[in-house]
C-alpha positions in Angstrom: 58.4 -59.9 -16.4 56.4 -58.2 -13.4 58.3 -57.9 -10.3 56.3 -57.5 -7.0 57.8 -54.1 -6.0 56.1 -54.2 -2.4 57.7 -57.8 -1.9 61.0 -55.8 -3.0 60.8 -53.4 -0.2 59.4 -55.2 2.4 62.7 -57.4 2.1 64.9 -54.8 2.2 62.9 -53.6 4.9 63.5 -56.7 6.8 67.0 -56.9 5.7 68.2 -53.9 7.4 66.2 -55.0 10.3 68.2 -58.0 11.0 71.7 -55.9 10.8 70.2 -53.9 13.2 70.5 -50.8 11.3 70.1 -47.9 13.8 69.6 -45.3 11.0 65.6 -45.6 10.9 66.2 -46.7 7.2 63.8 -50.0 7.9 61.1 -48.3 9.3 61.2 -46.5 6.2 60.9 -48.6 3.4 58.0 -50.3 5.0 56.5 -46.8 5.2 57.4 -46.5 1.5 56.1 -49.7 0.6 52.7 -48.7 2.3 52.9 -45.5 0.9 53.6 -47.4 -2.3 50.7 -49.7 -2.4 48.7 -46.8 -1.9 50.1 -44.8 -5.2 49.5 -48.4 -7.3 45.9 -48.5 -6.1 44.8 -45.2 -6.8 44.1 -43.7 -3.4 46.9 -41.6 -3.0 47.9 -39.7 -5.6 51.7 -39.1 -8.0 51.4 -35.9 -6.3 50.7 -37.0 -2.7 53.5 -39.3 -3.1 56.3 -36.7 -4.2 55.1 -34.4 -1.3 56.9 -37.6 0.5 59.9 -38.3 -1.6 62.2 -37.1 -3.6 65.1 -38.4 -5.8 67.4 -35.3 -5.4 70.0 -35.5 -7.5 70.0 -39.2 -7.8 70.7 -40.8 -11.3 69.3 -44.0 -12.7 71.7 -46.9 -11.8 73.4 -49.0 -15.0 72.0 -52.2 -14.2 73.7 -53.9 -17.0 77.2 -52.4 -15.1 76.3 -53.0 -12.0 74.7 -56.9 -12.4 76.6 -57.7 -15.3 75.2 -61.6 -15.5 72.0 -60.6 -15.5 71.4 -61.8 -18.9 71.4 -65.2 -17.3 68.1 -64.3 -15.6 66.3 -63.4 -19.0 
């Protein structure tokens, strides 16, 4: 199954938007999500989108853990 990343983002985007978050954090997943679209169609490149973002020390999340009936959704 394909998800539609962009979609993803933009919703969160808009999410946090509605909360009124006051931490920037919307403007910047639309800016990720255009920044994004640009890495999947090959006009920006891996390395002009790391000169953006990193992951730190950020870890992979245990999905299985953390949505545990999402074996329903398969």
């Amino acid at each position: 199954m394909k998800y539609n990343l962009i979609s993803l983002m933009r919703a969160g985007a808009e999410a946090l938007d509605q909360v009124a978050d006051e931490c920037g954090r919307a403007y910047a997943l639309h800016e990720a999500a255009n920044n994004m679209i640009m890495l999947l169609n090959g006009t920006e490149s891996l390395d002009d989108f790391r000169s953006c973002y990193v992951a730190q020390n950020s870890q992979p999340m245990d999905l299985d853990a953390r949505f545990p009936d999402n074996e329903s959704l398969e």
